[in-house]
KOLLO-990958 format. One record per residue: x, y, z of N, C-alpha, C in turn. Coordinates in nm, 3 decimals, decimal comma, m for minus. Atoms other than C-alpha are relative to their C-alpha. Example, Ala and Ser with C-alpha at 12.3 -4.5 7.8 and 13.67 -1.06 7.14 Angstrom:
2
ATOM/0,089/m0,119/0,000/1,230/m0,450/0,780/0,090/0,120/0,000
ATOM/m0,082/m0,119/m0,006/1,367/m0,106/0,714/m0,077/0,109/0,073
! end
This chain:
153
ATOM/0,057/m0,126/0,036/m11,802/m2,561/12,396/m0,133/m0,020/m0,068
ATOM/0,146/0,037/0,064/m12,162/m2,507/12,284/0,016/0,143/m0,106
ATOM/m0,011/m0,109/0,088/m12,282/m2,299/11,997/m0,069/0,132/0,033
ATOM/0,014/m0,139/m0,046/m12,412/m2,033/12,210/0,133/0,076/0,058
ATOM/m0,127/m0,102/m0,087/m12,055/m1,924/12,362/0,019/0,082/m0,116
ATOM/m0,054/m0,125/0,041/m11,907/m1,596/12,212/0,104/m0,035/m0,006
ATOM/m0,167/m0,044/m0,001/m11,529/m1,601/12,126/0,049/0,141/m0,103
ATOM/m0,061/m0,102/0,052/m11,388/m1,276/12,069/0,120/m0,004/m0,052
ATOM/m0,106/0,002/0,080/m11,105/m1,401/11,914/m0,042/m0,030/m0,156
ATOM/0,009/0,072/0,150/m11,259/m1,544/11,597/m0,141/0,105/m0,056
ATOM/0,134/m0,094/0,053/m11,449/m1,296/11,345/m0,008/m0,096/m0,120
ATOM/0,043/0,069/0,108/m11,644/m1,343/11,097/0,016/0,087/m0,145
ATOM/m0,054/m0,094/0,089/m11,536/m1,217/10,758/m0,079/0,076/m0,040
ATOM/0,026/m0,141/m0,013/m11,607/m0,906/10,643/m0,088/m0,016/m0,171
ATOM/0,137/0,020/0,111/m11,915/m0,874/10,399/0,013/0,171/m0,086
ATOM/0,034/m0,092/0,082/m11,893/m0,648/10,124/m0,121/0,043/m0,085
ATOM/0,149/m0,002/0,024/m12,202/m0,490/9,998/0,003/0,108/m0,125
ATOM/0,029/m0,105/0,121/m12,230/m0,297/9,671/m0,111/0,089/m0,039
ATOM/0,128/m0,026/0,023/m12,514/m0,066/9,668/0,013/0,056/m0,149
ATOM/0,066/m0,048/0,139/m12,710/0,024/9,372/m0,095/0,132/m0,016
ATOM/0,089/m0,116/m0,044/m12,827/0,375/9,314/m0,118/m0,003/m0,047
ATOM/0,144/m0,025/0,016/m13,187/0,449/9,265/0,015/0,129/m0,088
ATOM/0,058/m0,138/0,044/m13,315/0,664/9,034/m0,126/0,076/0,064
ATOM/0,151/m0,099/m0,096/m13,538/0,970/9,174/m0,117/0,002/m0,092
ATOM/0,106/m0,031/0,033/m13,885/0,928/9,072/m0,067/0,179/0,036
ATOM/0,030/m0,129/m0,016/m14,014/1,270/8,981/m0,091/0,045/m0,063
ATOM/0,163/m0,008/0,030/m14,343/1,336/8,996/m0,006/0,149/m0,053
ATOM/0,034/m0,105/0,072/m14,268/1,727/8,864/0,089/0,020/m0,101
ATOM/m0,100/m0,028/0,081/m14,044/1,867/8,633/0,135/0,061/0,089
ATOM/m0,163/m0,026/m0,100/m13,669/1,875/8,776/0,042/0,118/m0,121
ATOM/m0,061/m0,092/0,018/m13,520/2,178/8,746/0,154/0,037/m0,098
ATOM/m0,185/m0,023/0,102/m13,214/2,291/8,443/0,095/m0,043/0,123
ATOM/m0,104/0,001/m0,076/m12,912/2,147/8,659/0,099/m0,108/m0,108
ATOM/m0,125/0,031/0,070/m12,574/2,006/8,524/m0,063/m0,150/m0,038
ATOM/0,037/0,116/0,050/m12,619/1,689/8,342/0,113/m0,124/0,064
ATOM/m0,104/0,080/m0,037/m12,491/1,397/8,509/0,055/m0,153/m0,047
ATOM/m0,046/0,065/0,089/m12,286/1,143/8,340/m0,108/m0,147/0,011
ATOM/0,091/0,066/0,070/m12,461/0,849/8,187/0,021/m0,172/0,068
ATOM/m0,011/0,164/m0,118/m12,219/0,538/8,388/0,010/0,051/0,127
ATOM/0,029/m0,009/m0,092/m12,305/0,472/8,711/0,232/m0,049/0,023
ATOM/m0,116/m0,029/m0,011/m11,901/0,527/8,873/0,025/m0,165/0,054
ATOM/m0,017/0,117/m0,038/m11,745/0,184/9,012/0,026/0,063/0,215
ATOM/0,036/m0,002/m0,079/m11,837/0,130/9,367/0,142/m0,061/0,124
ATOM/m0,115/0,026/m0,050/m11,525/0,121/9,637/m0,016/m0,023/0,135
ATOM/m0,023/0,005/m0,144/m11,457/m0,011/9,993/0,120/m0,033/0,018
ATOM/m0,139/0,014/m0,087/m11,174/0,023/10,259/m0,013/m0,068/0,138
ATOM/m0,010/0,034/m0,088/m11,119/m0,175/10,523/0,094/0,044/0,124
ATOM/m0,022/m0,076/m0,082/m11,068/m0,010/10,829/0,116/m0,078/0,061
ATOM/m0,058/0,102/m0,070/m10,782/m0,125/11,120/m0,082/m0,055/0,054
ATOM/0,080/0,033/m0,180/m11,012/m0,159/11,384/m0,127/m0,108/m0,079
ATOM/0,111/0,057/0,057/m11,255/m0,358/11,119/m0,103/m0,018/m0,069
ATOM/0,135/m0,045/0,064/m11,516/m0,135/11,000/0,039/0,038/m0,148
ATOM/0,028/m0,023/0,134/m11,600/m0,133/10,659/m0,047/0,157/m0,049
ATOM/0,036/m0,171/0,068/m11,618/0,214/10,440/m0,019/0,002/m0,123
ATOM/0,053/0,017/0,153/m11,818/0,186/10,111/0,005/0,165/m0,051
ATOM/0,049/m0,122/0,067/m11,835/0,493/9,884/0,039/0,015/m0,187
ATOM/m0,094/0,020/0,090/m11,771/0,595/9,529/0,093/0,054/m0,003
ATOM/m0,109/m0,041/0,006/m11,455/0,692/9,413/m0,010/0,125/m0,100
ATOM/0,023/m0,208/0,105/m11,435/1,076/9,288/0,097/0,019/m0,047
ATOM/m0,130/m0,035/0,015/m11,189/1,192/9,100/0,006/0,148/0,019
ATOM/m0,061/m0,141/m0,074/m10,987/1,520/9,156/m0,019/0,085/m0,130
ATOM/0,005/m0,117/0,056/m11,104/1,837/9,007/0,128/0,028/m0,064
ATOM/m0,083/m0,077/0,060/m10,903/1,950/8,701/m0,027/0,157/m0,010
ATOM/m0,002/m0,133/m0,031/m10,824/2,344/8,724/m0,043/0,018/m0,223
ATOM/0,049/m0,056/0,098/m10,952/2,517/8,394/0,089/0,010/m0,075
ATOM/m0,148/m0,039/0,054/m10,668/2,571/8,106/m0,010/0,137/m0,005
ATOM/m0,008/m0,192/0,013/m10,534/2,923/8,111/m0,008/0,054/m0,137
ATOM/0,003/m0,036/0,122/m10,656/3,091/7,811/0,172/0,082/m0,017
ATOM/m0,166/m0,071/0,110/m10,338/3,210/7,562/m0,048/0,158/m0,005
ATOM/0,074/m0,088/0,061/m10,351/3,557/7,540/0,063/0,090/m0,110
ATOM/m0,044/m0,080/0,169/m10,311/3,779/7,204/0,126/0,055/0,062
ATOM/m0,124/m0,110/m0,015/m10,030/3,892/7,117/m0,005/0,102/m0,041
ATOM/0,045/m0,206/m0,041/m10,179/4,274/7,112/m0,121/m0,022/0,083
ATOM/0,159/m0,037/m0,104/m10,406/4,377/7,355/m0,106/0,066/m0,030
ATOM/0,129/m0,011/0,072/m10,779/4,420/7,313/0,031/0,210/0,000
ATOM/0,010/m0,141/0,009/m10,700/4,801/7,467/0,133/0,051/m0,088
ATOM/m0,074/m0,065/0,111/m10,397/4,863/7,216/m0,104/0,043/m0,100
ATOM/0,109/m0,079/0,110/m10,650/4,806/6,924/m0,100/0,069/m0,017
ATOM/0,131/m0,078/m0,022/m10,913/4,991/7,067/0,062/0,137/m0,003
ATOM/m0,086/m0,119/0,008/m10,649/5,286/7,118/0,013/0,029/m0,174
ATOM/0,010/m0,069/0,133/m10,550/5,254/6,717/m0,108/0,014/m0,034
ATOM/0,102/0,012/0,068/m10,884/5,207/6,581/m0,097/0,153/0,011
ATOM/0,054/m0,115/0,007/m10,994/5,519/6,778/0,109/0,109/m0,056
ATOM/m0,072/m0,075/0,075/m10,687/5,701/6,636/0,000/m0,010/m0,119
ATOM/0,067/0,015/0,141/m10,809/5,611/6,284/m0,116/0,081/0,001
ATOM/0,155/m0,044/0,012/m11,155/5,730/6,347/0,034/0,150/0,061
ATOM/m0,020/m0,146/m0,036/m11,006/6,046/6,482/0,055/0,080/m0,091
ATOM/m0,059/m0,097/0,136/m10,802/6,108/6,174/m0,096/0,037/m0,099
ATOM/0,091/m0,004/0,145/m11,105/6,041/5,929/m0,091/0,118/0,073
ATOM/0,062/m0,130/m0,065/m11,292/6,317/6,165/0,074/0,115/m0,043
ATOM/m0,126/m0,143/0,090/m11,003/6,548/6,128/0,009/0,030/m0,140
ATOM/0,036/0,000/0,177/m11,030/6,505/5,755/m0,099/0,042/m0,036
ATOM/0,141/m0,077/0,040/m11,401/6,582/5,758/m0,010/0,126/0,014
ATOM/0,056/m0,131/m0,033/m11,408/6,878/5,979/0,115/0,085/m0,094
ATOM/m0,094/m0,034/0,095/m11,106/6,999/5,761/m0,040/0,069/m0,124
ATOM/0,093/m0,014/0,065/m11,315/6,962/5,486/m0,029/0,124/0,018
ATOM/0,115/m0,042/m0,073/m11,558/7,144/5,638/0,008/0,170/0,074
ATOM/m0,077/m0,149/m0,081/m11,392/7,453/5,777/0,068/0,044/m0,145
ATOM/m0,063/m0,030/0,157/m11,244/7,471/5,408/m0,121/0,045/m0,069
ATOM/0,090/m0,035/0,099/m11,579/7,469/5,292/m0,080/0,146/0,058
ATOM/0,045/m0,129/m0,159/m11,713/7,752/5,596/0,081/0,134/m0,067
ATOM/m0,102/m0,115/m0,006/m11,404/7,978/5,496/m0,021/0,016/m0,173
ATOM/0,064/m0,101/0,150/m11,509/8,014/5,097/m0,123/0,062/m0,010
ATOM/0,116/m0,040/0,007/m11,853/8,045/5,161/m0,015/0,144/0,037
ATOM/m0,014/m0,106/m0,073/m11,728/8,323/5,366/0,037/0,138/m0,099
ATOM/m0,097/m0,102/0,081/m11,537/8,489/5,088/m0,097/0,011/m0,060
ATOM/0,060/m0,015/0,116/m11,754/8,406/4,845/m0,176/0,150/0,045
ATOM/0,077/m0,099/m0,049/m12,008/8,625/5,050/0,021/0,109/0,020
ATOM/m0,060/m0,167/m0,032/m11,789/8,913/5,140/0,030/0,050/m0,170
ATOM/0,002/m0,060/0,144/m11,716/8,913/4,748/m0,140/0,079/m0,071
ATOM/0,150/m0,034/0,046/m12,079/8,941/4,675/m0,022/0,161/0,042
ATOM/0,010/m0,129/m0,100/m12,124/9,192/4,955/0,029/0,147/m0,059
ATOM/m0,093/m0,067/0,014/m11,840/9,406/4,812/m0,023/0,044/m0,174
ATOM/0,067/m0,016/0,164/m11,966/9,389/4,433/m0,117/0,092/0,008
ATOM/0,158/m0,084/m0,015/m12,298/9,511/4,542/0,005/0,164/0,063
ATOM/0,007/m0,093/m0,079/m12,191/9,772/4,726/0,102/0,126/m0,167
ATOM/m0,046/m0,085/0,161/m11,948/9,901/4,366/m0,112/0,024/m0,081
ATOM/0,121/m0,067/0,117/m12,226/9,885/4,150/m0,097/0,069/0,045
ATOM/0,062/m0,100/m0,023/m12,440/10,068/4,347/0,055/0,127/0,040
ATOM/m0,071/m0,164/m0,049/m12,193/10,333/4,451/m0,010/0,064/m0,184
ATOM/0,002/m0,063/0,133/m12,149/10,365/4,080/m0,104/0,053/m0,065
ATOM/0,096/m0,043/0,072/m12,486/10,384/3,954/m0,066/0,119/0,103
ATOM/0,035/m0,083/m0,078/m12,517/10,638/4,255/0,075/0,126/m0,109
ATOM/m0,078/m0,129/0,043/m12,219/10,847/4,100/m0,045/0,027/m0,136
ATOM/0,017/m0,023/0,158/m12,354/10,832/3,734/m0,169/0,068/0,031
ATOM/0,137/m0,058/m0,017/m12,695/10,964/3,874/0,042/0,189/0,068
ATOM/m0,056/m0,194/m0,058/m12,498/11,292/4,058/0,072/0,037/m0,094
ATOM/m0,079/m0,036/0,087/m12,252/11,349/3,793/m0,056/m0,010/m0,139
ATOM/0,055/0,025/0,102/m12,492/11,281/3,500/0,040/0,164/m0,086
ATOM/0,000/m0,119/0,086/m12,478/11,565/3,201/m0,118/0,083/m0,051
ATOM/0,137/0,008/0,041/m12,850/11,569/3,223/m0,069/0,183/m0,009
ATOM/0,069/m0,185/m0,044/m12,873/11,981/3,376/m0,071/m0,028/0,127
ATOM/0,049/0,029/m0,091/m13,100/12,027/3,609/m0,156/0,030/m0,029
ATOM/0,141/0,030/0,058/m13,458/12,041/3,406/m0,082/m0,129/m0,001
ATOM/0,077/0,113/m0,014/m13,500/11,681/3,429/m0,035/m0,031/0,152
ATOM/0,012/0,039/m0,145/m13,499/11,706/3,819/m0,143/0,044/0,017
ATOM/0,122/0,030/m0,092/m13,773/11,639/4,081/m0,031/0,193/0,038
ATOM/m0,041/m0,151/m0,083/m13,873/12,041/4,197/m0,084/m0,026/0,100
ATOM/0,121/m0,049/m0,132/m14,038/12,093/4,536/m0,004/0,123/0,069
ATOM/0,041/m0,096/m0,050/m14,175/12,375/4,637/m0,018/m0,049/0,160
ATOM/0,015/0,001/m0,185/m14,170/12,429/5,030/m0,048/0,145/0,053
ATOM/0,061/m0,095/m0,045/m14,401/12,703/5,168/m0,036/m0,007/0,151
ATOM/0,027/0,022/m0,119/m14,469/12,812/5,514/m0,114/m0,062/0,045
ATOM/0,127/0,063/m0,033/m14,718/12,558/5,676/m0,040/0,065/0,118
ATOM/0,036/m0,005/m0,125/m14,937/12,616/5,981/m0,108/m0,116/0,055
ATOM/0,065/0,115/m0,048/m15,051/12,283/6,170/m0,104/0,037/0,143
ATOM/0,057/m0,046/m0,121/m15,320/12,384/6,443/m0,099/m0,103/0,011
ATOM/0,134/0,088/m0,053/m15,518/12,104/6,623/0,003/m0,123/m0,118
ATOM/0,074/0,116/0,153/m15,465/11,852/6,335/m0,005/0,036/m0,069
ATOM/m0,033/m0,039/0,148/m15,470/12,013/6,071/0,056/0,081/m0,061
ATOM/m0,150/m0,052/0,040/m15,260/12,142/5,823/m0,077/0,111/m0,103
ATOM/0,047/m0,111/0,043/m15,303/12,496/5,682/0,062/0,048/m0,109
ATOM/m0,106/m0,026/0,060/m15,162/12,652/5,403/0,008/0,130/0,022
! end
């Protein structure tokens, strides 16, 4: 045999190759994106049946998020009491408030009702006086005659 023949029975072993990543030179400013961890991951190959080599790294499997706990009352319970608090302290105001509406009321019809006695009275002590009738107003009333504007006697 020479060392140019081929035998397809005899390989030659299988060459593992570890690449090394590159960092990206970046001639602008890279964009806010997730920060990516700081070790470079460990570098894995499988050897195929048939021969061929399969380099890559090894990823691990997405953990799912933990399920937040949730209260033990619900945000819309306390939003329900809190507005039934703020509805009572309303009710309390306008309460108030309609209390204070309904004296003002009285206190006005009292007024009203005072004013209207003392002047009836000082009406009746002016007709019923003991005065006679010498201290009164007299008016004479004679026949007028108005012709064209003016007034005639």
């Amino acid at each position: 045999m020479t060392n140019h023949q081929h035998h397809p029975a005899v390989r030659a072993a299988v060459d593992v190759h570890r690449p090394t990543p590159l960092a990206p030179a970046a001639p602008y400013a890279a964009p806010l994106m997730p920060v990516q961890p700081s070790a470079v991951p460990a570098v894995a190959s499988v050897v195929l049946p048939d021969g061929r080599v399969v380099t890559g790294y090894a990823v691990t499997p997405m953990q799912p998020d933990p399920v937040a706990t949730r209260p033990a009352v619900s945000r819309t319970a306390v939003n329900v009491a809190l507005g039934g608090v703020g509805f009572l302290a309303v009710c309390g105001g306008l309460l108030m408030l309609t209390t204070f509406i309904t004296a003002l009321a009285a206190l006005v019809t009292q007024l009203i009702t005072l004013a209207a006695v003392i002047f009836g009275g000082w009406i009746a002590v002016q007709i019923f006086s003991g005065r006679g009738h010498g201290a009164g107003t007299t008016v004479n009333i004679r026949k007028a005659v108005i012709k064209r504007n003016r007034f005639y006697q």
